[in-house]
NUDREN-507703 format. One record per residue: residue in three letters; x, y, z of N, C-alpha, C in turn. Coordinates in steps of 0.2 Angstrom, whole numbers, plus 2048, in hexadecimal, padded with zeros to 3 digits. Example, Ala and Ser with C-alpha at 12.3 -4.5 7.8 and 13.67 -1.06 7.14 Angstrom:
// NUDREN-507703
<r 'ALA' <842 7E4 827> <83E 7EA 827> <842 7F0 827>>
<r 'SER' <840 7F5 823> <844 7FB 824> <840 800 827>>
//
This chain:
// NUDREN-507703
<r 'UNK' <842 8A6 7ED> <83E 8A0 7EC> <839 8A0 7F1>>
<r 'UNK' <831 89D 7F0> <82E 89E 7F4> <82C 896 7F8>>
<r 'UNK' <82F 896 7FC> <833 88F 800> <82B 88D 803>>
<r 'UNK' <827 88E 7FF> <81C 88B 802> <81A 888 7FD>>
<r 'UNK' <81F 888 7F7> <81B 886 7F2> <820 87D 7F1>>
<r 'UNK' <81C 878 7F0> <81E 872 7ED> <825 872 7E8>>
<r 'UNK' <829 86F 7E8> <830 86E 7E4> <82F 86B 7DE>>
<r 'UNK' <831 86A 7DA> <830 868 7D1> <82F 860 7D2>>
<r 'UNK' <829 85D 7D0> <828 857 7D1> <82E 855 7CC>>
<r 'UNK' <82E 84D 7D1> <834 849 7CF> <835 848 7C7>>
<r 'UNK' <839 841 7C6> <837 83F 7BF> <834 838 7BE>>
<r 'UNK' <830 835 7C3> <82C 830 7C0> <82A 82F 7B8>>
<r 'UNK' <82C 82A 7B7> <828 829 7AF> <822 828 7B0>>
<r 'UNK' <81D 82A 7AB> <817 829 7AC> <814 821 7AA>>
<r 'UNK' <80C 820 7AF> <80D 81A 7AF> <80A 818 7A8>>
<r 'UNK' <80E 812 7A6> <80B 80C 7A0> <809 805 7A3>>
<r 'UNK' <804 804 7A4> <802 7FF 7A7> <7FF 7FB 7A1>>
<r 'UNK' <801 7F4 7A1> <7FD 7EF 79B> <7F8 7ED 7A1>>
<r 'UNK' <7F5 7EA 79E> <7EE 7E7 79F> <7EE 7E0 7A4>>
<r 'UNK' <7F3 7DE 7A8> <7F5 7D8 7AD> <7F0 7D7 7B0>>
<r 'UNK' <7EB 7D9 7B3> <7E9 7D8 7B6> <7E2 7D6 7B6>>
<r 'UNK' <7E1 7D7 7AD> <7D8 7D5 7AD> <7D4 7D1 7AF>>
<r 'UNK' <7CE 7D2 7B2> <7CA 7CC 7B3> <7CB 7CB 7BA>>
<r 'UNK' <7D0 7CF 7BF> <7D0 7CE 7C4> <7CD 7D3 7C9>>
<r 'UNK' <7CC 7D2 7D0> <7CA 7D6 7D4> <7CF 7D9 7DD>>
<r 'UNK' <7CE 7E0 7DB> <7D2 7E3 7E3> <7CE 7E4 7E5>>
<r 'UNK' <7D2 7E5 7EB> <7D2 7EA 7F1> <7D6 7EE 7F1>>
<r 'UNK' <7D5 7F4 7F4> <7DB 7FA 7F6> <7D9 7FB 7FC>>
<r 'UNK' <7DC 7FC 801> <7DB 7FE 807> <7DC 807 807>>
<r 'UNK' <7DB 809 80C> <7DB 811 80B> <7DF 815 804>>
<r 'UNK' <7DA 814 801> <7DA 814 7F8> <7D8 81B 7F6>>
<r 'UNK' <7D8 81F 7FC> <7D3 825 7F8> <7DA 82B 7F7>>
<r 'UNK' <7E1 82B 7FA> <7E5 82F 7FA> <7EA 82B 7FA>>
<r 'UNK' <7EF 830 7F8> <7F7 82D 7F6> <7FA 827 7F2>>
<r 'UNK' <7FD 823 7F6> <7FF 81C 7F3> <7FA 819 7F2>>
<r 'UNK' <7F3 818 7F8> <7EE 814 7F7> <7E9 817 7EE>>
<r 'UNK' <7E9 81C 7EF> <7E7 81E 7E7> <7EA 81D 7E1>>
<r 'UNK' <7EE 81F 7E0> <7F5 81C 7DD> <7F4 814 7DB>>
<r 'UNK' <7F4 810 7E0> <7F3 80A 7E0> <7EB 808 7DB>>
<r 'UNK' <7E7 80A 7DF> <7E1 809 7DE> <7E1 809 7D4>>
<r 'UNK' <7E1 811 7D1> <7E1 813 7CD> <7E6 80E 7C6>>
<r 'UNK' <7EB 80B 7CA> <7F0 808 7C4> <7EE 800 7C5>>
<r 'UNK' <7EB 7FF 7CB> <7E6 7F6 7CA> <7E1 7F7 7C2>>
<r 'UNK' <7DE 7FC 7C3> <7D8 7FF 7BF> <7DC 7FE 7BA>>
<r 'UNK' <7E1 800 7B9> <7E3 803 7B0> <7E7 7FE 7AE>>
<r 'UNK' <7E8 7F8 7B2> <7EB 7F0 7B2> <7E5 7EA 7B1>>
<r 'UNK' <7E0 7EE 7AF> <7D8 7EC 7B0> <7D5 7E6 7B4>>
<r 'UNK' <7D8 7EA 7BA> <7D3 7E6 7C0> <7CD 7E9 7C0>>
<r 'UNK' <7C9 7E7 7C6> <7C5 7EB 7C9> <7C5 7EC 7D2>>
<r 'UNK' <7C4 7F3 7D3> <7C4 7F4 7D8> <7C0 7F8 7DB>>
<r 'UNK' <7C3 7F4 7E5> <7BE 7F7 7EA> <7C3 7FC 7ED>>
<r 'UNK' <7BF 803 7EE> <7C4 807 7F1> <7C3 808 7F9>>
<r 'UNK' <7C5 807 7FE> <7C7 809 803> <7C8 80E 805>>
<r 'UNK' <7C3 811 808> <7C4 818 80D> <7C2 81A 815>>
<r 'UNK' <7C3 81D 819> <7C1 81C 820> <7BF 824 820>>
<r 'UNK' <7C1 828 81C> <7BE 831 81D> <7C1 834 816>>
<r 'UNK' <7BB 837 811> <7BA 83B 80E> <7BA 839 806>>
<r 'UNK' <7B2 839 806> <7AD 836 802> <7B1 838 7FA>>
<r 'UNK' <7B3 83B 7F8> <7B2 843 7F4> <7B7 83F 7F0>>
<r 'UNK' <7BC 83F 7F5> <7C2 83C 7F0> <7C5 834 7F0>>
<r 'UNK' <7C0 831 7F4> <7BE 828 7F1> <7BA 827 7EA>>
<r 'UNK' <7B5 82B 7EC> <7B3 82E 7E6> <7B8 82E 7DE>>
<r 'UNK' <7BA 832 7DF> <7BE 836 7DA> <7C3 831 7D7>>
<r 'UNK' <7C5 82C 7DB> <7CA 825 7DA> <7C6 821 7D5>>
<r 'UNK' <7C1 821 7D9> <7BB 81B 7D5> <7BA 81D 7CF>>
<r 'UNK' <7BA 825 7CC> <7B8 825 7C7> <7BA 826 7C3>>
<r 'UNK' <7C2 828 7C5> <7CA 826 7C1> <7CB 820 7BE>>
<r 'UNK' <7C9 819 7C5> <7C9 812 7C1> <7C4 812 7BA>>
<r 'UNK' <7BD 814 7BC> <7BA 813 7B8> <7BB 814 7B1>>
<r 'UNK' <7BD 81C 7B0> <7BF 821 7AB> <7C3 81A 7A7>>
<r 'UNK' <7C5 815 7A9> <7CB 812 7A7> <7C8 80B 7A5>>
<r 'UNK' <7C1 809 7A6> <7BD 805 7A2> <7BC 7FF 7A6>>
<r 'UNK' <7C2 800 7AE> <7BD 7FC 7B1> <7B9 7FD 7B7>>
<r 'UNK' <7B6 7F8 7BE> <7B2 7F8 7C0> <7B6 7FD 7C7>>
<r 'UNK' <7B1 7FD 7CA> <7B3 802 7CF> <7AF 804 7D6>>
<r 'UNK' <7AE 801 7DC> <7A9 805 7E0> <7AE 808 7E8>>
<r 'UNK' <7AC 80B 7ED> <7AE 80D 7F2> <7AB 80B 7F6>>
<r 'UNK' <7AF 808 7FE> <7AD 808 801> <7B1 80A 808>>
<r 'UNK' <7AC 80D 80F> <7AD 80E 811> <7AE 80A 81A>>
<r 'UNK' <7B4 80C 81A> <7B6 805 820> <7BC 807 823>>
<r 'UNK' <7BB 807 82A> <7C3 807 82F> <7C4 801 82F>>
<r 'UNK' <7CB 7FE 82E> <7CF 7FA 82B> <7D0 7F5 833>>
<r 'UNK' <7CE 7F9 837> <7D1 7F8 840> <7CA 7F6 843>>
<r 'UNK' <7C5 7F5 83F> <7BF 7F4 840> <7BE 7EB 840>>
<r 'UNK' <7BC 7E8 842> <7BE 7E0 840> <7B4 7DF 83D>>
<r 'UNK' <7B2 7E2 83F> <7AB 7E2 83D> <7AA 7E7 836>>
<r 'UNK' <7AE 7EC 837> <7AB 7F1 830> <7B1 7EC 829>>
<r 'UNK' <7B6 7E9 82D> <7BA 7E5 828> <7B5 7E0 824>>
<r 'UNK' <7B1 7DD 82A> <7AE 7D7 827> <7A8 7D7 822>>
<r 'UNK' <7A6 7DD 825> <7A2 7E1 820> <7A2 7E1 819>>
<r 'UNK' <7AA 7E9 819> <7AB 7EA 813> <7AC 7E4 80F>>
<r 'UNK' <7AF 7DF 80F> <7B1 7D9 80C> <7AC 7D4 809>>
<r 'UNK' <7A5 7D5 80D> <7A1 7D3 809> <79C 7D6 805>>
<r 'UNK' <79D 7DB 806> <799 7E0 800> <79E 7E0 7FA>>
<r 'UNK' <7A4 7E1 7FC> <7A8 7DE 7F5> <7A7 7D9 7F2>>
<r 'UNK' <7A7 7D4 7F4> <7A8 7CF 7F3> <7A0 7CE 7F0>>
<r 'UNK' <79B 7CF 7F3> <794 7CF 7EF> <795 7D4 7E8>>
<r 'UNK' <799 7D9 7E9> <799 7DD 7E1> <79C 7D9 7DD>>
<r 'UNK' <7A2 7D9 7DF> <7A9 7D6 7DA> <7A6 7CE 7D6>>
<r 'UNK' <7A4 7CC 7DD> <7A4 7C5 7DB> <7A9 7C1 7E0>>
<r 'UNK' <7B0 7C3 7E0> <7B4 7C0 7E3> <7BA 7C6 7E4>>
<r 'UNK' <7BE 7C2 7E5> <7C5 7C6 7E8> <7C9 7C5 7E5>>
<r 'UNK' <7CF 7C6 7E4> <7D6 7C2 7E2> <7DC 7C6 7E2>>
<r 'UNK' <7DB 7CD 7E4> <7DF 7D1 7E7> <7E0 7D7 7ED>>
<r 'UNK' <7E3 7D6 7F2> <7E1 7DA 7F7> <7E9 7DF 7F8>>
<r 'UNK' <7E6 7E6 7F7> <7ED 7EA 7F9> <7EB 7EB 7FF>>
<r 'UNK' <7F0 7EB 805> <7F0 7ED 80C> <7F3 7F2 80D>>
<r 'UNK' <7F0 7FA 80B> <7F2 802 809> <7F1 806 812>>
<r 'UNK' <7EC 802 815> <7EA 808 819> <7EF 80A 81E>>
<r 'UNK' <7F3 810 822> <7F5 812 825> <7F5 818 828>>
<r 'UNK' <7F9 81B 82F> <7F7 821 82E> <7FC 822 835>>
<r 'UNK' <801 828 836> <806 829 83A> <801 82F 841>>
<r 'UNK' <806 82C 846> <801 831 84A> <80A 833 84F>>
<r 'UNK' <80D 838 84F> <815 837 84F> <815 83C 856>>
<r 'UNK' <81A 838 85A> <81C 839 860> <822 83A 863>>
<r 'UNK' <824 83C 866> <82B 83A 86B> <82A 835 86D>>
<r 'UNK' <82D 82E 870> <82A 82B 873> <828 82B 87C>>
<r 'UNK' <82C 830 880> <829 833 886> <824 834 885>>
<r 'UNK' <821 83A 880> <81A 83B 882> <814 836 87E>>
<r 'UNK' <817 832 87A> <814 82E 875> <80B 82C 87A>>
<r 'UNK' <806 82D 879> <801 82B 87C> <7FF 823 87B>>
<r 'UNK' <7FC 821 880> <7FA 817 87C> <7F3 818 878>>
<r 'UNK' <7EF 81E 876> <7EC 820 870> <7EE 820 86B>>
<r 'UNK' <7F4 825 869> <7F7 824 864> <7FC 81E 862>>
<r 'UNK' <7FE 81A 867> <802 813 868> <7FA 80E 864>>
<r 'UNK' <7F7 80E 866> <7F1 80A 863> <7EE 80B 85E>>
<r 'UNK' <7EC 812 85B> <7E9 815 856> <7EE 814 850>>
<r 'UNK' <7F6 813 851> <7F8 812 84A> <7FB 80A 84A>>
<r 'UNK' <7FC 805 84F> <7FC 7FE 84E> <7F2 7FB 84C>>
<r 'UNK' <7EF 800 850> <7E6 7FC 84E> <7E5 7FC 844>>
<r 'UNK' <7E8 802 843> <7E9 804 83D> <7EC 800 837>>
<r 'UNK' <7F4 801 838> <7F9 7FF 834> <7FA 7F9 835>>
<r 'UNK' <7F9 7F7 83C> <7FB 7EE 83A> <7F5 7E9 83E>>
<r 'UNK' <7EF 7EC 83F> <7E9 7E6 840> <7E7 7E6 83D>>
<r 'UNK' <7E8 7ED 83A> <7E2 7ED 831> <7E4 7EA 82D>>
<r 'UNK' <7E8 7E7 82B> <7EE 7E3 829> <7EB 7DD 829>>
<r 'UNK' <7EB 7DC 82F> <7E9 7D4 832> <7E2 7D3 82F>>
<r 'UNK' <7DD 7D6 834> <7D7 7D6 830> <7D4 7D8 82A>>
<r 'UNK' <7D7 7DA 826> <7D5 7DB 81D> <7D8 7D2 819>>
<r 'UNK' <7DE 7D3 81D> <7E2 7CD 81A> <7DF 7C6 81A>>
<r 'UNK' <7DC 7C6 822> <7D9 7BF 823> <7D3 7BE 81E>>
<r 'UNK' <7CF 7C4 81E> <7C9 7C3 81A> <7CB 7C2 813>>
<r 'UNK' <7D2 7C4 80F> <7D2 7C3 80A> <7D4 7BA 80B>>
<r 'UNK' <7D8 7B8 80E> <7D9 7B2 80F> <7D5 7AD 80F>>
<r 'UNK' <7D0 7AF 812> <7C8 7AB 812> <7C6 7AA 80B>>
<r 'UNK' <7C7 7AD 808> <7C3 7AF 804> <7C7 7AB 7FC>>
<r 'UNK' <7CE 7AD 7FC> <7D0 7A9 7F7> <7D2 7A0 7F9>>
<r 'UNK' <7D0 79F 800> <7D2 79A 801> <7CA 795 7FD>>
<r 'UNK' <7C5 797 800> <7BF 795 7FD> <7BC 795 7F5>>
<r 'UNK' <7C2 79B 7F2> <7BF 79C 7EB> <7C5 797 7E7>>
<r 'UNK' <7CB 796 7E9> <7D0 792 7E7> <7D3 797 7E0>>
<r 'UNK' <7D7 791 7DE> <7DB 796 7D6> <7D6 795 7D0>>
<r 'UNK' <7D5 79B 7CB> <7D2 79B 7C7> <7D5 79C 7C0>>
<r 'UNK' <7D7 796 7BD> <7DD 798 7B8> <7DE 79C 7B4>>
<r 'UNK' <7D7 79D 7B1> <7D6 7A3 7AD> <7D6 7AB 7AE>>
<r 'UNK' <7D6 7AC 7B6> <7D9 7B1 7B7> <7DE 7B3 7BD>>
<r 'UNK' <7E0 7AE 7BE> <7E7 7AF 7C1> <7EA 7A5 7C2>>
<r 'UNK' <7F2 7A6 7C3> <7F5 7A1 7C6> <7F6 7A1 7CB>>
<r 'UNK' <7F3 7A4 7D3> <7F1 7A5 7DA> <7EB 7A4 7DA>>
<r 'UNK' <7EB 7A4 7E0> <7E3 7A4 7E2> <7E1 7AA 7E5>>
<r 'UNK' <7E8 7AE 7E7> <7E7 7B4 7E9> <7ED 7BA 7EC>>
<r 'UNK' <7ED 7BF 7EA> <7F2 7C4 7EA> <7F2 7C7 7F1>>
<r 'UNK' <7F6 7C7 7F4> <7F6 7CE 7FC> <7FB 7D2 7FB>>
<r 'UNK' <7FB 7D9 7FA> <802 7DE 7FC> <801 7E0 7FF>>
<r 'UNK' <805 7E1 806> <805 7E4 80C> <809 7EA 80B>>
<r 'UNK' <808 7F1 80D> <80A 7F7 80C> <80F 7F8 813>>
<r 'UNK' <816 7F7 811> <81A 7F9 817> <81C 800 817>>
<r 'UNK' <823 7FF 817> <828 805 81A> <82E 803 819>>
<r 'UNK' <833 809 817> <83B 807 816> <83B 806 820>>
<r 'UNK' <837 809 824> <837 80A 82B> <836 802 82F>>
<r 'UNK' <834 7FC 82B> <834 7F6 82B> <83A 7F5 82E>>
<r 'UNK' <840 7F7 82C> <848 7F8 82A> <84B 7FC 82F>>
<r 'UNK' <84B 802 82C> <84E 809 831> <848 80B 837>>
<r 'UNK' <84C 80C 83D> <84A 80F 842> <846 814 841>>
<r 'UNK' <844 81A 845> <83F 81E 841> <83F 821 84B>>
<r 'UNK' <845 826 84C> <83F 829 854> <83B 82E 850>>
<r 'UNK' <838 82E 856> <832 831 857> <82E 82F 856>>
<r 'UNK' <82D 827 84F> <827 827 84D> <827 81E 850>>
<r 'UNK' <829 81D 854> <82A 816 859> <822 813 858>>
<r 'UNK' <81B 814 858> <816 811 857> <817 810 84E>>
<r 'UNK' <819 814 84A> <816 812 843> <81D 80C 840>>
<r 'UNK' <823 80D 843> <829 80A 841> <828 803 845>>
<r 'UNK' <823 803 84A> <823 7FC 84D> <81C 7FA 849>>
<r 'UNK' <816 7FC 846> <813 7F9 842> <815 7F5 83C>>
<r 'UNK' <81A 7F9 839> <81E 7F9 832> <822 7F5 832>>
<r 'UNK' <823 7F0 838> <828 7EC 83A> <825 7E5 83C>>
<r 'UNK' <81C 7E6 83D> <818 7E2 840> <816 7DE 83A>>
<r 'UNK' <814 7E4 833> <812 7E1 82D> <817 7E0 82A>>
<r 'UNK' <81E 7E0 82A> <822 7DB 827> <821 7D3 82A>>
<r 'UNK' <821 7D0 82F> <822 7CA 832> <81A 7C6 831>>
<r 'UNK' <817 7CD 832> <811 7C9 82F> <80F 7C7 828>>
<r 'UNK' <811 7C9 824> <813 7C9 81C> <815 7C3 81D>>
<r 'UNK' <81B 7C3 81F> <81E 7BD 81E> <81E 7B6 821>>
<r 'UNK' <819 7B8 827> <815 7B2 828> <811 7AF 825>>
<r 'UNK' <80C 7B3 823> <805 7B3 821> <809 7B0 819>>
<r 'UNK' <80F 7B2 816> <811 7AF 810> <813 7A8 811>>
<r 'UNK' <816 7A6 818> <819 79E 817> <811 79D 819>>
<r 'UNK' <80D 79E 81B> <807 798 81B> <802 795 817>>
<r 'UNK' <802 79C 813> <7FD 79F 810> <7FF 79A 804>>
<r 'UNK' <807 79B 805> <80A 798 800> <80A 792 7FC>>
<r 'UNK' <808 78D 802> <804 787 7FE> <7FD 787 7FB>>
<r 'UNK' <7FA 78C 7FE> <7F4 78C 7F9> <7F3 790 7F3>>
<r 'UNK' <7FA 792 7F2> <7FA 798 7EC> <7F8 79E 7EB>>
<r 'UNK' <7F8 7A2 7F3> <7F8 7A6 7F6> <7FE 7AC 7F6>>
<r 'UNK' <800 7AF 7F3> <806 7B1 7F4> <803 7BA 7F7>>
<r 'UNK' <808 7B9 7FB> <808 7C1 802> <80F 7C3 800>>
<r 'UNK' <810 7CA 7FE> <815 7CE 7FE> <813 7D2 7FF>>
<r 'UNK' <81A 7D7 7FF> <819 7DF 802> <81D 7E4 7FF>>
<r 'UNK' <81A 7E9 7FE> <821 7F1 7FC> <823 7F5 801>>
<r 'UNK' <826 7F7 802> <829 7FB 806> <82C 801 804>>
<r 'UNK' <828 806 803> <828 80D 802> <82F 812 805>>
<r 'UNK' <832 816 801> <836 819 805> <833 820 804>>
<r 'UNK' <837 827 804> <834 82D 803> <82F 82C 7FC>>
<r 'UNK' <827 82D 7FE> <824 82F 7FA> <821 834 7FB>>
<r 'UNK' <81D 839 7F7> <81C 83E 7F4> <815 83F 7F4>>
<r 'UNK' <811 83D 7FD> <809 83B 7FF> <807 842 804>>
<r 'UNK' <801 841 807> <7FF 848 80C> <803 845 812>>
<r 'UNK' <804 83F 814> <806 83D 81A> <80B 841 81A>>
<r 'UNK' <80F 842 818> <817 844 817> <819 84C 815>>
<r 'UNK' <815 84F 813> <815 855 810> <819 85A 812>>
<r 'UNK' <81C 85A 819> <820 85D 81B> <827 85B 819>>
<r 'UNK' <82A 857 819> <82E 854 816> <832 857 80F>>
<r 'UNK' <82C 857 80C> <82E 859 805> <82B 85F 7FF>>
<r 'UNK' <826 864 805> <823 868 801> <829 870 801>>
<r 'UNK' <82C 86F 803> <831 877 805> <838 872 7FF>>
<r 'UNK' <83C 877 7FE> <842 876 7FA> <848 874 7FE>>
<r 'UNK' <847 878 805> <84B 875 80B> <84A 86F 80E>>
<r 'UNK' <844 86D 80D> <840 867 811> <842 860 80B>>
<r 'UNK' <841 862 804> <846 85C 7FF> <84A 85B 7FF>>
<r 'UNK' <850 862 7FF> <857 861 7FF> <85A 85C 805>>
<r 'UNK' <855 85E 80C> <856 859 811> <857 853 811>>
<r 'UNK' <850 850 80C> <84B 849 80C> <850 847 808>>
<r 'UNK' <853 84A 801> <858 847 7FC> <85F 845 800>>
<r 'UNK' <862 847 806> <866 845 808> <866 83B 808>>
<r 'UNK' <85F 83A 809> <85E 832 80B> <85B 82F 806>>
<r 'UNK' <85C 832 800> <85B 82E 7FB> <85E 82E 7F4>>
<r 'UNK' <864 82B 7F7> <86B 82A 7F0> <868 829 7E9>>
<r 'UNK' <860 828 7E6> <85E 82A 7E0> <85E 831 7E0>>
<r 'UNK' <85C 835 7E2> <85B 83D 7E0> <855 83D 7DF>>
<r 'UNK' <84F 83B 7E2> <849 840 7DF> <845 837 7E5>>
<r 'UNK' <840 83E 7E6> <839 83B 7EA> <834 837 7E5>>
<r 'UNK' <834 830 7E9> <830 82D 7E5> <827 830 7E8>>
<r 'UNK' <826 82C 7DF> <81E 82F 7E0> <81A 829 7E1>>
<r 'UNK' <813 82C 7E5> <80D 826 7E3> <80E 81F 7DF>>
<r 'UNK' <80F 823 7D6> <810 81D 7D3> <814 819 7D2>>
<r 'UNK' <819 81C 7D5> <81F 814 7D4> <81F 812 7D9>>
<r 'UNK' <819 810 7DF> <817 80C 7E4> <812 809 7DE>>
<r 'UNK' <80F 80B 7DB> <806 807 7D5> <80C 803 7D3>>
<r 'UNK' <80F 805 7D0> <812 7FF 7CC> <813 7FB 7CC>>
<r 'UNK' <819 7F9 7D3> <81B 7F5 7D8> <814 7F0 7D9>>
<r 'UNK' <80F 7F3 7DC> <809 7EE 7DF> <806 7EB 7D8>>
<r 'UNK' <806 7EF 7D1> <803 7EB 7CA> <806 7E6 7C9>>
<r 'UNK' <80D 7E6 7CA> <811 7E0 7C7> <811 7DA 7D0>>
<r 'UNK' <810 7DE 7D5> <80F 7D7 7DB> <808 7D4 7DB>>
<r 'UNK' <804 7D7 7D8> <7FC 7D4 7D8> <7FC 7D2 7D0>>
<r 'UNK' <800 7D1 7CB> <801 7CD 7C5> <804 7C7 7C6>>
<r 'UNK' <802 7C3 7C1> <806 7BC 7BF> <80A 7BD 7BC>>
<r 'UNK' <811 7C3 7BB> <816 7C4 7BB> <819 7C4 7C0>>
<r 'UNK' <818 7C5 7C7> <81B 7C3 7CC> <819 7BB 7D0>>
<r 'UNK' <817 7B7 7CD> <814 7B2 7CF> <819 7AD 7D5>>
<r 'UNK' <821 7AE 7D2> <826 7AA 7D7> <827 7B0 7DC>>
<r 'UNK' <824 7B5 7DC> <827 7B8 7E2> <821 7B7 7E9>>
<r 'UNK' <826 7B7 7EE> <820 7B4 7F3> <824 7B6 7FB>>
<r 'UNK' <820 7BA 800> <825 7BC 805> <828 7C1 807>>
<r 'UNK' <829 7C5 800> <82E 7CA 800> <82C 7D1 800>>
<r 'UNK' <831 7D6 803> <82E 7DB 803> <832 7DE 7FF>>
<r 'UNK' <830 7E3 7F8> <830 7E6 7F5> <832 7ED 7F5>>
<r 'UNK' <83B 7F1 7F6> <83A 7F5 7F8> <83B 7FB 7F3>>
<r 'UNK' <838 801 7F6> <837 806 7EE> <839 80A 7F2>>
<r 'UNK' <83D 80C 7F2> <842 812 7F5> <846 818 7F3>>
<r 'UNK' <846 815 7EC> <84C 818 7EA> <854 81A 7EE>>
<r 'UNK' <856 814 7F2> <85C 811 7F5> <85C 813 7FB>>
<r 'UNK' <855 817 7FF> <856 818 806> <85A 814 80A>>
<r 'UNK' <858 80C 808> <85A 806 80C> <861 806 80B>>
<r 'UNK' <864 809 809> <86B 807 806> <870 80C 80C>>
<r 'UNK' <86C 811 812> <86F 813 815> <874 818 810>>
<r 'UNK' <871 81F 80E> <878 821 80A> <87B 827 810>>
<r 'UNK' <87A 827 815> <87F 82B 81A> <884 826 81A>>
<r 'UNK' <886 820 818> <88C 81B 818> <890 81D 812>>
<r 'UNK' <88D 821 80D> <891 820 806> <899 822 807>>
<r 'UNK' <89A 826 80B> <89F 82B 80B> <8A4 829 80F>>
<r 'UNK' <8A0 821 812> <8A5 820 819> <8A3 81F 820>>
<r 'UNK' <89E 825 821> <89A 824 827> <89E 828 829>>
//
């Protein structure tokens, strides 16, 4: 077998998305690959409209944008580091001059930079907390502003405003090596969950997902060898690697008025990583 080529993709159903979401407006945060695409593309086909998020490579924000479109609705890109509090403030008001408004924010952007922790550098310590959990902060707050000012609008939603904050089963489980991305993923849990008790009298609801093995470039050592699966499968009592889309799903149904009582919580797609299955057997 030629152990360089990709292993049989999983068995995701493919997506059917009804139409929840029309008349409303996102954001995606690093929206041009992986989850963040993913994401982006199934707001679209739940007929929102969307701003896509990118920090490097025009070609394939692009490509998302014209994915949403193909699907009848609106769509532009833009470019912004998330760790920027000025390109933050920026992007949010070009959106907001398109769109009109806001009324949904996925907080997607992140990116691992993996260490020992002896050699771990305070560059790399910073480059993935500036990232993963300021970014967080500063896209958040700006959506805050923004739904606080524009209030509930009944006719297109019973909030005033959606936030999903993109964690990690790592939230949870320890993670050496990656001590900077496992203490961010642990930063936007609690801020999630602040930012929910404060934010929930205005009809603000903040949740979050928490991803386990998906099927993204970050990861692709992981899971592109037949060795490297049968590995990853040891830690995931369903049997097969989740993909992109059943993180979209997840986010279509937390940024709907189908999840309207859920408030605070982090939503875990793991396919039972969290369940510790090295314990099935007894430990």
């Amino acid at each position: 077998m030629n152990t360089t080529t990709p292993v049989t993709r999983s068995t995701a159903p493919p997506l059917l998305i009804p139409k929840t979401l029309k008349g409303q407006r996102a954001l995606v945060t690093g929206a041009n690959s992986g989850i963040g695409r993913a994401v982006a593309i199934a707001l679209g086909e739940a007929g929102a409209d969307v701003a896509v998020n990118y920090v490097t490579g025009d070609q394939a924000a692009n490509d998302v944008v014209a994915a949403i479109r193909a699907q009848g609705a609106s769509a532009e890109a833009y470019r912004a580091d998330v760790s920027s509090e000025e390109q933050v403030a920026t992007m949010f008001r070009e959106v907001i001059a398109r769109f009109g408004t806001l009324d949904i924010l996925v907080n997607n952007a992140g990116l691992q930079r993996d260490c020992a922790f002896p050699a771990m550098t305070l560059e790399q310590w910073h480059t993935v907390l500036n990232v993963n959990l300021t970014g967080q902060f500063l896209c958040a707050r700006e959506a805050v502003r923004e739904f606080l000012r524009r209030g509930i609008v009944p006719d297109v939603s019973c909030a005033a405003g959606k936030i999903i904050c993109m964690s990690s089963v790592h939230q949870e489980i320890a993670w050496a090596g990656h001590a900077n991305y496992a203490t961010s993923k642990g930063g936007i849990k609690l801020l999630m969950e602040s930012l929910a008790q404060e934010m929930a009298p205005h009809r603000i609801r903040v949740n979050a997902i928490a991803p386990g093995a998906i099927r993204t470039p970050i990861n692709t050592s992981a899971w592109n060898t037949p060795e490297a699966y049968k590995s990853l499968m040891t830690l995931v009592p369903y049997g097969r690697i989740g993909e992109p889309e059943d993180i979209a799903r997840a986010a279509v149904w937390l940024a709907s008025d189908l999840s309207d009582y859920v408030v605070g919580t982090t939503l875990f797609v793991d396919g039972g990583m969290t369940l510790y299955p090295g314990f099935a057997t007894g430990g």
